[in-house]
C-alpha positions as CSV (number, residue, x, y, z in Angstrom):
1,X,0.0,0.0,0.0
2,X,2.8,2.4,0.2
3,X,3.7,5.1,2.7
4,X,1.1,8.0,3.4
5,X,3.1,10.5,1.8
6,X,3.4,8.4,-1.3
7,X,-0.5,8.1,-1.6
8,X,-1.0,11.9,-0.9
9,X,1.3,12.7,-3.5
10,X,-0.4,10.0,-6.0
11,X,-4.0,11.8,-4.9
12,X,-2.4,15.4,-5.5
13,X,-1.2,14.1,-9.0
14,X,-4.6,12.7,-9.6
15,X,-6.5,15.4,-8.9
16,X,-4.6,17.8,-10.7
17,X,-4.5,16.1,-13.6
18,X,-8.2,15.9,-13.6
19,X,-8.8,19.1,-13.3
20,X,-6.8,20.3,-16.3
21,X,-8.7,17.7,-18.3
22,X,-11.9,19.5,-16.9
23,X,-9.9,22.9,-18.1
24,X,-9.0,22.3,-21.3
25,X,-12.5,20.4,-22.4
26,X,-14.4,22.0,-24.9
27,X,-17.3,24.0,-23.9
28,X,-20.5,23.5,-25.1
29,X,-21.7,26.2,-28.0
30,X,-24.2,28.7,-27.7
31,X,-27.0,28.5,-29.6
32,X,-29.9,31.0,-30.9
33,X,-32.6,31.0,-28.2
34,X,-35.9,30.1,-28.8
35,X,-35.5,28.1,-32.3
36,X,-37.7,24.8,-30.5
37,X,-40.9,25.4,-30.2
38,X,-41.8,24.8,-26.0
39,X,-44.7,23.4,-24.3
40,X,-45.6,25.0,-20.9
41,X,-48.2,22.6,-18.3
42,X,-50.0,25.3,-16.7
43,X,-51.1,23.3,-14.1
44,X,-47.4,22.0,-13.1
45,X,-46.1,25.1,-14.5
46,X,-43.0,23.0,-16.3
47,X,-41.6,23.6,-19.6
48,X,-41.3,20.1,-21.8
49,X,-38.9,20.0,-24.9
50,X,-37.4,17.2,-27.1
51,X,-34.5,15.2,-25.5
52,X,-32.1,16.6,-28.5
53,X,-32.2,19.9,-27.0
54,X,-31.5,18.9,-23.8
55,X,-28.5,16.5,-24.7
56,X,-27.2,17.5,-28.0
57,X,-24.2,14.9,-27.7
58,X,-26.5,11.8,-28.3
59,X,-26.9,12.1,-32.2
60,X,-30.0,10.4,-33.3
61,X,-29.0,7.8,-36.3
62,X,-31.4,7.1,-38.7
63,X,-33.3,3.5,-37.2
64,X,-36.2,3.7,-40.4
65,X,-36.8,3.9,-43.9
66,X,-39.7,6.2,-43.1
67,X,-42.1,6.8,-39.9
68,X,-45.5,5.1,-39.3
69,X,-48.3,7.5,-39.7
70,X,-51.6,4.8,-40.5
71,X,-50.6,2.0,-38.6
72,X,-52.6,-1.3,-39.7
73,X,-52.0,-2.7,-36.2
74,X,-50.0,-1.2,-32.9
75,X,-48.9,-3.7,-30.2
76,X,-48.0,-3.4,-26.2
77,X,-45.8,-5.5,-24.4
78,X,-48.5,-5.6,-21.3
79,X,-51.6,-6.9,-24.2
80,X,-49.8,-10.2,-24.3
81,X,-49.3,-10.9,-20.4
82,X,-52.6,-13.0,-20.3
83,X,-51.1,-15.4,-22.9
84,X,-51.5,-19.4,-22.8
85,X,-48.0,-21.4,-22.9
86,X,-47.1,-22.6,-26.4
87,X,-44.6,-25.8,-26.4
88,X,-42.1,-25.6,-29.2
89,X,-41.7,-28.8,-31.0
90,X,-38.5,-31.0,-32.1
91,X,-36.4,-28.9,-34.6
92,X,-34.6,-31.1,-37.6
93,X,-32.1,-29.7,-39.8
94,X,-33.0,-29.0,-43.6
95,X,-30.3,-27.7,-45.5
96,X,-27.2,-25.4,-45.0
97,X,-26.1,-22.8,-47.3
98,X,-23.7,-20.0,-47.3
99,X,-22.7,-16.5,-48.8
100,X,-19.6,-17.1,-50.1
101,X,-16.8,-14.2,-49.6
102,X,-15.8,-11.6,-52.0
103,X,-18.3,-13.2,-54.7
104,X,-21.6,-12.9,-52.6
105,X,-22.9,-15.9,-54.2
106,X,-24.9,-18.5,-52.0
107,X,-23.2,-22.0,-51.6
108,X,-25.4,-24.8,-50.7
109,X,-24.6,-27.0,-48.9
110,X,-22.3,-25.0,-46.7
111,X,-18.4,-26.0,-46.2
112,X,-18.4,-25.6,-41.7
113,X,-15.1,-25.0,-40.7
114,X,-14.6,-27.3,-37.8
115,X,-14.2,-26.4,-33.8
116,X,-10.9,-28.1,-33.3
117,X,-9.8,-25.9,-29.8
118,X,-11.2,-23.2,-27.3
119,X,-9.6,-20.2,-26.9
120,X,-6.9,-20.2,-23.6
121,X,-7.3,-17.9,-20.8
122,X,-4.8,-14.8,-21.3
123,X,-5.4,-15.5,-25.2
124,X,-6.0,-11.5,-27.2
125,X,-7.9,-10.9,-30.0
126,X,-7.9,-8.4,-32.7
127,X,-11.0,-6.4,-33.2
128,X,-12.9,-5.8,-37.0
129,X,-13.1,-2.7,-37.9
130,X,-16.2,-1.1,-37.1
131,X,-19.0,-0.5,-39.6
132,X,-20.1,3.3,-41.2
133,X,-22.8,4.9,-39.3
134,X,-25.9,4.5,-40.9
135,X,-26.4,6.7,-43.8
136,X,-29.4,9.4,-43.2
137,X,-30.3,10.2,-47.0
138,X,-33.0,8.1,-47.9
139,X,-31.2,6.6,-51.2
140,X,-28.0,5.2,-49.4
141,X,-30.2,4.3,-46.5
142,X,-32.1,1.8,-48.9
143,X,-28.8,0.6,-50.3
144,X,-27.4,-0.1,-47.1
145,X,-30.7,-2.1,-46.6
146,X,-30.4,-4.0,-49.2
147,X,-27.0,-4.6,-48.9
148,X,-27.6,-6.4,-45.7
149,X,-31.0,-8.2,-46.1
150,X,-30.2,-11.5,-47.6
151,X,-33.1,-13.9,-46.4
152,X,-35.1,-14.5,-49.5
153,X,-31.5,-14.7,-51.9
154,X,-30.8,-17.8,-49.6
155,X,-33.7,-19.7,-49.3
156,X,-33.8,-19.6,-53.2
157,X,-30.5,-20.4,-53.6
158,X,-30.3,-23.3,-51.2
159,X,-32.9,-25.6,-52.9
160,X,-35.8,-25.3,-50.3
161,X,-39.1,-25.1,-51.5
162,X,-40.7,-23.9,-47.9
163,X,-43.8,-24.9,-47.5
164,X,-44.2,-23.6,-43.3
165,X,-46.1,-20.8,-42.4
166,X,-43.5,-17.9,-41.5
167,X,-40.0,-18.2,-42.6
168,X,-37.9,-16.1,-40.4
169,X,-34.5,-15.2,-39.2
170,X,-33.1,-16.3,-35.9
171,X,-32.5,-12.8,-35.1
172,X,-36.0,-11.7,-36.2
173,X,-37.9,-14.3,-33.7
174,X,-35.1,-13.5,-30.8
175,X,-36.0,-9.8,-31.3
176,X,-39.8,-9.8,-31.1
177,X,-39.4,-11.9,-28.0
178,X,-37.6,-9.8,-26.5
179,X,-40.6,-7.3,-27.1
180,X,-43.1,-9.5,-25.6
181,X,-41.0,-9.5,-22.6
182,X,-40.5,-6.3,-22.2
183,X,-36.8,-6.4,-22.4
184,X,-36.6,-4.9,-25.4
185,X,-37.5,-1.5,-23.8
186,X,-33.9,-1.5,-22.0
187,X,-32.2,-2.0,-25.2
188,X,-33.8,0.8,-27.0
189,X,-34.0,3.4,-23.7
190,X,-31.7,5.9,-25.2
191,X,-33.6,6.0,-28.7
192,X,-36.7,7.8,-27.3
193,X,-38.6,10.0,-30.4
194,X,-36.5,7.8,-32.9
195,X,-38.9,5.2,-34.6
196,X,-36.6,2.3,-35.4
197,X,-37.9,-0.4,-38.1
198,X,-37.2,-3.9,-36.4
199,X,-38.4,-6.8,-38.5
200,X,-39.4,-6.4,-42.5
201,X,-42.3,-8.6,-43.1
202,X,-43.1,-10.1,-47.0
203,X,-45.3,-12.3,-48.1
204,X,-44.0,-14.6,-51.1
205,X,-46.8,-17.2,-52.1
206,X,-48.4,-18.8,-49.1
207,X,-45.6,-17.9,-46.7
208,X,-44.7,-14.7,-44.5
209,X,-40.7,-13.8,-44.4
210,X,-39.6,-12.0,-41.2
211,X,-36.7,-10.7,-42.0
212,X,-34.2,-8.7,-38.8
213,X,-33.2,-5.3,-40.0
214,X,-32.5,-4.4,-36.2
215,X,-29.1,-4.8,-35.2
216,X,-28.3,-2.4,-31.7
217,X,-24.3,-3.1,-33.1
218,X,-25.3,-0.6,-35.9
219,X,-26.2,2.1,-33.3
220,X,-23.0,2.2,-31.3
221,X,-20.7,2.7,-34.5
222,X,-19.3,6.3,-34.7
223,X,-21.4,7.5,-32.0
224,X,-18.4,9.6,-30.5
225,X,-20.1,13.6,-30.1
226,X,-17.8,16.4,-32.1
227,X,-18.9,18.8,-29.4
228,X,-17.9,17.3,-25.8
229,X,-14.5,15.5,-24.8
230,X,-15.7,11.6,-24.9
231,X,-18.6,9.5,-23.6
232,X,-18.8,8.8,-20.3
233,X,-20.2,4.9,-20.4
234,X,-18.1,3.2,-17.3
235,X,-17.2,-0.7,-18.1
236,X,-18.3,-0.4,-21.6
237,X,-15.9,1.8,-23.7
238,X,-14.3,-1.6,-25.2
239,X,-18.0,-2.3,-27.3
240,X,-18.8,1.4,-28.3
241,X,-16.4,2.1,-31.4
242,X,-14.8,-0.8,-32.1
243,X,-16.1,-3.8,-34.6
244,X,-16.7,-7.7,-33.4
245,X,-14.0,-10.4,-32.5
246,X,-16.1,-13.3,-34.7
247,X,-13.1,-13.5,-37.4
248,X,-10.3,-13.7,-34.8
249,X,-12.4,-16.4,-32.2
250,X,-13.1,-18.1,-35.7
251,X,-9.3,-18.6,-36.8
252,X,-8.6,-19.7,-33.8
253,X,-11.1,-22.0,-32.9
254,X,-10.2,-23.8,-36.2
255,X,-6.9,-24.3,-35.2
256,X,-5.8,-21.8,-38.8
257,X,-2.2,-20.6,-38.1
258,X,-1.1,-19.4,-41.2
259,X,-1.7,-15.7,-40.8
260,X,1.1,-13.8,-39.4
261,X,0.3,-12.5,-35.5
262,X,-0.2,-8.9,-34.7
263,X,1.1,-7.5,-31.9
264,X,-0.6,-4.6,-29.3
265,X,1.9,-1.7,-28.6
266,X,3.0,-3.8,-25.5
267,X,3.9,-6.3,-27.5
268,X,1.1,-8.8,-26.3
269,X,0.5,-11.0,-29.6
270,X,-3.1,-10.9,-31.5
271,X,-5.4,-13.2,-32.9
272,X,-5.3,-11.2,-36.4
273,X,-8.9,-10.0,-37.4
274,X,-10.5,-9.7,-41.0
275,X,-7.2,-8.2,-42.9
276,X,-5.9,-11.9,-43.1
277,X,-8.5,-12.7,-44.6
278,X,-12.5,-13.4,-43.8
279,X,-14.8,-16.6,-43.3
280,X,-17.7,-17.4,-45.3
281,X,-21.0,-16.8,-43.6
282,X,-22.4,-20.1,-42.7
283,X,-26.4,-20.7,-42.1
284,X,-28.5,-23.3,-40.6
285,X,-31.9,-24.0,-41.8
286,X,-34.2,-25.4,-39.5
287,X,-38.1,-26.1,-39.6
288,X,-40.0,-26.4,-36.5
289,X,-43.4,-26.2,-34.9
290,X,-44.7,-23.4,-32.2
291,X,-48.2,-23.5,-31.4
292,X,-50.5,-23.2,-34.5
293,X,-47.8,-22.4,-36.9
294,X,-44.9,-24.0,-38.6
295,X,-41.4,-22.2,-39.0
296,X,-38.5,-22.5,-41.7
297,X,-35.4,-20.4,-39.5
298,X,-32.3,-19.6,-41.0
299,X,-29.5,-19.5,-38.2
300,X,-25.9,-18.2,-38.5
301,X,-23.7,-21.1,-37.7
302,X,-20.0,-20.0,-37.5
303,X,-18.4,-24.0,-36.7
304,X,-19.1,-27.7,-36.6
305,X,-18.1,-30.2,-33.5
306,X,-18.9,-33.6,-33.5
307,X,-21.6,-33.3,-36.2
308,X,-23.1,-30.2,-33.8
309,X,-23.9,-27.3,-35.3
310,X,-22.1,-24.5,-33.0
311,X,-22.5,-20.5,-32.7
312,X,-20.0,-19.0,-31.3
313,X,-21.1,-16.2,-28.8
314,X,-18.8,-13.9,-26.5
315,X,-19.7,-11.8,-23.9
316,X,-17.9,-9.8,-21.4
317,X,-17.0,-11.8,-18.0
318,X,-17.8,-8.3,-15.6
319,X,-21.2,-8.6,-16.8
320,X,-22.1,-11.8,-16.8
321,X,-25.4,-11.2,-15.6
322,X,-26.7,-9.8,-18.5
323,X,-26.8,-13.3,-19.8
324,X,-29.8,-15.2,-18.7
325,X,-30.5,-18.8,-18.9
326,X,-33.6,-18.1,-20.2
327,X,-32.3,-16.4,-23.7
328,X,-29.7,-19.2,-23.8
329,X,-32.2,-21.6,-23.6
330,X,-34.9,-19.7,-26.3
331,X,-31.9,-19.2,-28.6
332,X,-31.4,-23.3,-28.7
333,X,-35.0,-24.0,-29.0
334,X,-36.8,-21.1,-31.6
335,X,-35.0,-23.3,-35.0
336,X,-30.7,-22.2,-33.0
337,X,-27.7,-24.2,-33.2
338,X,-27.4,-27.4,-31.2
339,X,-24.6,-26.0,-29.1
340,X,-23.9,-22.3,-28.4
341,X,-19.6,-21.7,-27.6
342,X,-19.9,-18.9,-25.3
343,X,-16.5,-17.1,-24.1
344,X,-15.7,-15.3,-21.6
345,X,-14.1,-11.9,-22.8
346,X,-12.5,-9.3,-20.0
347,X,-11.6,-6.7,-22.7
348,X,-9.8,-8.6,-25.9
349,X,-8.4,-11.1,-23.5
350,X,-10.3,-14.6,-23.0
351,X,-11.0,-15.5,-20.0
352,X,-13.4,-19.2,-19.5
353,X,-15.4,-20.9,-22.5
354,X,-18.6,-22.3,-22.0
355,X,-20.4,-25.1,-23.5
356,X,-24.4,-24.3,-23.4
357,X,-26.6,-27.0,-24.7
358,X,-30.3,-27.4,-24.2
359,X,-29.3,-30.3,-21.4
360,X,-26.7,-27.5,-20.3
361,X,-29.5,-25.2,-19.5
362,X,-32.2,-27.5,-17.8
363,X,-29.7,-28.7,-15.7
364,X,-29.1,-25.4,-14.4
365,X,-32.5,-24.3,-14.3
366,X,-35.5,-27.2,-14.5
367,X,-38.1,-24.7,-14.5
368,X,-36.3,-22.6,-18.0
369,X,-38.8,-24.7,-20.1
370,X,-41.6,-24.2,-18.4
371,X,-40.7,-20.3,-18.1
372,X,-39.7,-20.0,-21.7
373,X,-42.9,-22.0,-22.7
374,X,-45.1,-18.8,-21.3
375,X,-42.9,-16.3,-23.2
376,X,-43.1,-18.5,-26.5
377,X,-47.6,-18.1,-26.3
378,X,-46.8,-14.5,-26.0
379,X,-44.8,-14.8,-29.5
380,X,-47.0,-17.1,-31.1
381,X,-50.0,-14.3,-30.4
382,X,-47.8,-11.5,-31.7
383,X,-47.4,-13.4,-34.8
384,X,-51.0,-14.2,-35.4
385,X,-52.1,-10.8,-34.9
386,X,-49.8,-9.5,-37.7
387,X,-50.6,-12.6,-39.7
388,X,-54.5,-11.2,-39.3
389,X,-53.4,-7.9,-40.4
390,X,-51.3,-8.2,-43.4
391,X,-53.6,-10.9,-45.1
392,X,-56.6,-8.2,-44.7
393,X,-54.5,-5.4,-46.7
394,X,-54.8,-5.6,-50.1
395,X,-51.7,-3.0,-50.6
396,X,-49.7,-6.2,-50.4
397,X,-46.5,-5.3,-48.9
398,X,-43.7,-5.1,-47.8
399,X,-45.0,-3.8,-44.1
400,X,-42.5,-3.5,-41.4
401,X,-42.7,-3.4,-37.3
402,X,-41.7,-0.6,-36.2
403,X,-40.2,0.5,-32.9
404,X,-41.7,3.8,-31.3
405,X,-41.3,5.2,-28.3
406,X,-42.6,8.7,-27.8
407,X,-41.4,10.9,-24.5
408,X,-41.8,14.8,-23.6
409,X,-38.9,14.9,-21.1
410,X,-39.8,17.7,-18.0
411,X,-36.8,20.3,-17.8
412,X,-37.5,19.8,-13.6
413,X,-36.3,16.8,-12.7
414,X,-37.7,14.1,-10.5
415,X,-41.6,15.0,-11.2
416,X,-42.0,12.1,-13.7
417,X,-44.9,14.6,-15.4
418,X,-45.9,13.1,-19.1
419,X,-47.4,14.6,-21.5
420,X,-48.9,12.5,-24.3
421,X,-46.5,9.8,-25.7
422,X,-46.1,6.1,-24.8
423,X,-43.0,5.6,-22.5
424,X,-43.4,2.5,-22.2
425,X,-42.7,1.4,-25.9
426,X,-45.0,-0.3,-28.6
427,X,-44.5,-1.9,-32.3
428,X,-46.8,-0.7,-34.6
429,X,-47.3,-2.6,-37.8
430,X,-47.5,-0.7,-41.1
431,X,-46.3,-0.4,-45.3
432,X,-42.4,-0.5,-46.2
433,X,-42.5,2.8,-47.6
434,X,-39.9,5.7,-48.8
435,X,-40.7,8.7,-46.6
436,X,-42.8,11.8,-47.7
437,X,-41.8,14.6,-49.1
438,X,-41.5,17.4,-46.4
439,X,-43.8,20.5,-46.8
440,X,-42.9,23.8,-48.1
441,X,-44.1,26.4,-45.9
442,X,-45.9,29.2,-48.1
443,X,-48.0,32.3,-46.9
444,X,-50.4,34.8,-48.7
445,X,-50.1,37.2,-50.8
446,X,-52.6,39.2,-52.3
447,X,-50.5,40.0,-55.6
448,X,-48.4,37.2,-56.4
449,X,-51.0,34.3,-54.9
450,X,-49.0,31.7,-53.1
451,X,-45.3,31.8,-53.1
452,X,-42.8,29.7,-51.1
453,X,-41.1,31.3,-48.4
454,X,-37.5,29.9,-47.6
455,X,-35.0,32.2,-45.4
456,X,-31.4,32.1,-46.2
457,X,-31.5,30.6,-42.1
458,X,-33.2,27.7,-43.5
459,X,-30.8,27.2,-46.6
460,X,-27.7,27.5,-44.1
461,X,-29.3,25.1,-41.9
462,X,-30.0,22.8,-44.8
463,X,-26.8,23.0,-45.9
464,X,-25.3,22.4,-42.6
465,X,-27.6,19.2,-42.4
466,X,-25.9,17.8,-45.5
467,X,-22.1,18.6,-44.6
468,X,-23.0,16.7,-41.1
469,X,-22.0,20.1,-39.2
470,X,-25.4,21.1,-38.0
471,X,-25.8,20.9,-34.4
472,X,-28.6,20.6,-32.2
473,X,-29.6,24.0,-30.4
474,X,-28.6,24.8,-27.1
475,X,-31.6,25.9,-25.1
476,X,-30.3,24.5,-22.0
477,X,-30.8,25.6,-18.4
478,X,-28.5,25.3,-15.6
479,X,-30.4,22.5,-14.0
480,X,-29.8,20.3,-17.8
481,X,-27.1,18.2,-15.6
482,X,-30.1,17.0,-13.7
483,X,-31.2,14.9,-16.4
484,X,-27.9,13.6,-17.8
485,X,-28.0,9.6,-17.3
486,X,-23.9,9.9,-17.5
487,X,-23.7,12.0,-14.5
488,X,-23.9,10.5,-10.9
489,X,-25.0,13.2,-9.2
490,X,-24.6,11.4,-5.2
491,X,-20.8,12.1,-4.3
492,X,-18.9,9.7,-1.7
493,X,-19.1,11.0,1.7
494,X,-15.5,11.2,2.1
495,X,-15.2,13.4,-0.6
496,X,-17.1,16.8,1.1
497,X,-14.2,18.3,2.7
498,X,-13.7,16.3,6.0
499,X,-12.3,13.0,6.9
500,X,-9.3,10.8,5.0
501,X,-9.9,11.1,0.8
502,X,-10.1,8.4,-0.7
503,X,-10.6,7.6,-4.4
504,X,-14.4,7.4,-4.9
505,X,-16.7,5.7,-7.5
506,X,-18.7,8.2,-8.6
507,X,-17.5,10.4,-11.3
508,X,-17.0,13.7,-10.5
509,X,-19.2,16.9,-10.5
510,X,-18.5,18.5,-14.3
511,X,-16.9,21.5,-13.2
512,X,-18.4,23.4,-16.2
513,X,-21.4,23.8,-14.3
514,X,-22.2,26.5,-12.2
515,X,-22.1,25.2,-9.1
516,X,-21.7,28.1,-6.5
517,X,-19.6,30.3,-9.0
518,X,-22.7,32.1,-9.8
519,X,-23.1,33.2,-6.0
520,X,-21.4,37.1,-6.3
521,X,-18.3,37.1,-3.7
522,X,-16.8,40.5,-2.7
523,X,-13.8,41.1,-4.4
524,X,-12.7,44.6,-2.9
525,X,-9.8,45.1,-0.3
526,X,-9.3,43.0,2.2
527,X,-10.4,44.3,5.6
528,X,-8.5,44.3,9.0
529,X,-8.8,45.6,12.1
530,X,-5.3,47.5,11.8
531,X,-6.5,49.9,8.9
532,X,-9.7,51.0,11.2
533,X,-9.8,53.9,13.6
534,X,-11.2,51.3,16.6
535,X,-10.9,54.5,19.2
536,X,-13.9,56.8,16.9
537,X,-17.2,57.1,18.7
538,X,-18.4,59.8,16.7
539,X,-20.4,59.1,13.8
540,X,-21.7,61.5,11.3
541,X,-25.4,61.9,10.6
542,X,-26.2,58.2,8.5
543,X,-22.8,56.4,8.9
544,X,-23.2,52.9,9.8
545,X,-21.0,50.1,10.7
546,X,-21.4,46.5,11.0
547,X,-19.4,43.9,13.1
């Protein structure tokens, strides 16, 4: 532990350096006043605005092709409480098929590279790179859509005529149980006024495709602000701006040495990631029965063990309890892998590997099935309810379910007021549609009829929203810090002025805040005793004194 004097002096050193980091940060910009339009409660007397106004930093990426006006259905995670259970039956293997690399051409049947070894503990692992931010023009927004959904190109070109009810992605049915659960909301808590398309539904002959557009990973690339020093997200700064570890767990798993190790600026050697070179992606086709429907599920399977179909799956080990037996156990059974390979990660480093099977997870936990059996009639209702909806419009299709979550956040904090909205989240079901054109605002007048009225604010604006340098306005009070989820705002005790400092926590108090410094100080001469007459006791008419 060291001497005192060594720990004061490593405290001083601390300190100081944090508060020149606190100097030197960039301040936040002003903006023009007024520019959003504010609601005012009269009866609460509160003033509500968007949450970009009050936290500019958390750029909103573009989640959907276009927002839901006339749903043909809306859904709550509470209407499906009430369900029955719905017991999944036996899943049997189909086909396999992959996209091959660099061509893009599907292979069927698919080549599995086999598991040969787990990774060791201590064992690094270089990360992909991480992927574009999603574009927000509407034209490379459908491109990049395209690009990725790749559902109907492999059930055609893997031979299988389906003949179930819904063909789906894993992903898709993983998602919209989540939704039924009411997890889903805690994923998607920071996207609040953001409508966010989650699953595209088509209907080819007598068969509904649910193909996953959703993919949180998306939202976390580039989402670094331009206008503070760095995001504050304690124990999770190694999954915000980097890509996955899939290539480098593959090559090693499969025992590939050929490509060259990289090495960290320590020297610790890495598992090389997609520059020497990238795996073809593998998928599992898998028919099964849930309740009153039949399902064809295509399933990425990165490696073969013992004829086993495996996914691989990492995680990090300091959070381990985000990992429930329950999703384990629903990923095996909704059309999965026979055998998920989960690691342990702390960082890029390995730490334990895990073997979860269906045995695996009813060993653990005998009541999983039974619980997972409840959530699975949930499902089974959501999908009957859209099934209603889309065979009664004769648009037909594509329709999409959409994500929205609507919030008036109260500048006071801690009243919980609402005003309109639905905070607690729904999916609304509605057309696959390119977005309307926006409205040009015109007024009246009496000689020229109807002209359009565009200021040269609006043009700079415009033109700042296409360069990507247009920034939210800052209409922010002082009390703004009160509603910042990266700020802790309880301090450690120790840390108030009195007793033996010790390192706390909690993140400090930004110091960029007016805390106190607004409170006027006198800042004249400094007053003593010696430079007053303490022997006058005449005072002149209205002379006063004070102790």
């Amino acid at each position: 532990r060291g001497s005192g004097v060594a720990m004061k002096g490593s405290y001083s050193v601390r300190f100081s350096e944090r508060e020149r980091q606190l100097k030197n940060r960039p301040q936040f910009p002003r903006m023009k006043p007024n520019k959003w339009k504010v609601k005012e409660n009269n009866e609460l007397n509160i003033k509500f605005v968007e949450e970009d106004v009050l936290f500019p930093w958390l750029f909103r990426h573009r989640g959907a092709l276009s927002a839901i006006e006339d749903p043909l259905a809306e859904f709550k995670a509470k209407d499906f409480d009430l369900c029955g259970p719905a017991a999944p039956g036996p899943a049997s293997l189909v086909g396999t098929s992959a996209i091959a690399e660099g061509t893009g051409e599907v292979v069927s049947p698919a080549k599995l590279t086999p598991l040969v070894r787990g990774p060791p503990k201590g064992i690094k692992f270089e990360r992909d790179f991480a992927g574009e931010k999603i574009p927000d023009d509407t034209g490379p927004y459908k491109e990049w859509i395209a690009e990725k959904s790749t559902l109907e190109k492999v059930i055609d070109g893997s031979g299988v005529s389906p003949s179930q009810n819904f063909v789906a992605d894993h992903k898709a049915l993983q998602v919209l149980l989540q939704f039924t659960n009411g997890t889903l909301l805690k994923t998607l808590a920071s996207e609040n006024n953001n409508p966010i398309d989650l699953v595209k539904v088509t209907k080819k002959g007598g068969q509904l495709y649910l193909e996953n557009i959703f993919n949180m990973w998306e939202f976390k690339q580039k989402r670094t602000p331009n206008n503070v020093g760095r995001l504050r997200i304690p124990a999770k700064i190694d999954e915000i701006p980097m890509g996955s570890m899939y290539t480098a767990i593959t090559r090693y798993c499969s025992g590939d040495d050929s490509a060259p190790v990289n090495y960290t600026v320590l020297g610790q050697p890495l598992i090389p990631n997609e520059l020497a070179g990238k795996y073809d992606k593998a998928f599992s086709l898998n028919e099964f029965k849930l309740g009153d429907f039949s399902f064809l599920v295509r399933t990425p399977t990165h490696m073969e063990k013992e004829g086993k179909k495996v996914g691989l799956m990492y995680h990090s080990i300091h959070r381990k309890e985000e990992v429930s037996i329950l999703d384990l156990y629903s990923k095996l059974v909704l059309g999965g892998n026979d055998m998920i390979y989960w690691t342990a990660m702390s960082g890029i480093t390995a730490d334990t590997n895990f073997e979860i099977t269906k045995d695996v997870c009813l060993e653990k936990l005998p009541k999983v099935k039974e619980c997972a059996e409840r959530r699975f009639g949930r499902l089974v209702e959501l999908l009957k309810q859209v099934k209603t909806a889309v065979d009664g419009d004769a648009d037909g299709g594509p329709w999409v379910l959409q994500w929205r979550r609507q919030r008036n956040v109260a500048l006071l904090y801690g009243t919980g007021a609402e005003e309109g909205g639905s905070p607690e989240g729904k999916v609304v079901l509605g057309r696959y549609q390119d977005p309307a054109e926006p409205e040009v605002e015109v007024e009246d007048d009496d000689d020229a009829g109807m002209t359009a009225v565009q200021t040269e604010e609006d043009l700079d604006e415009a033109e700042a929203r296409r360069t990507g340098e247009w920034k939210a306005p800052d209409s922010r009070t002082w009390k703004f810090h009160l509603l910042n989820p990266m700020v802790r705002r309880k301090r450690h005790p120790k840390l108030e002025g009195h007793g033996k400092k010790s390192p706390s926590p909690y993140p400090p108090v930004p110091r960029h805040l007016p805390h106190g410094r607004h409170i006027p100080h006198y800042t004249g001469p400094k007053r003593t005793l010696a430079g007053t007459d303490s022997e006058k006791t005449d005072f002149d008419a209205g002379e006063t004194f004070s102790m």
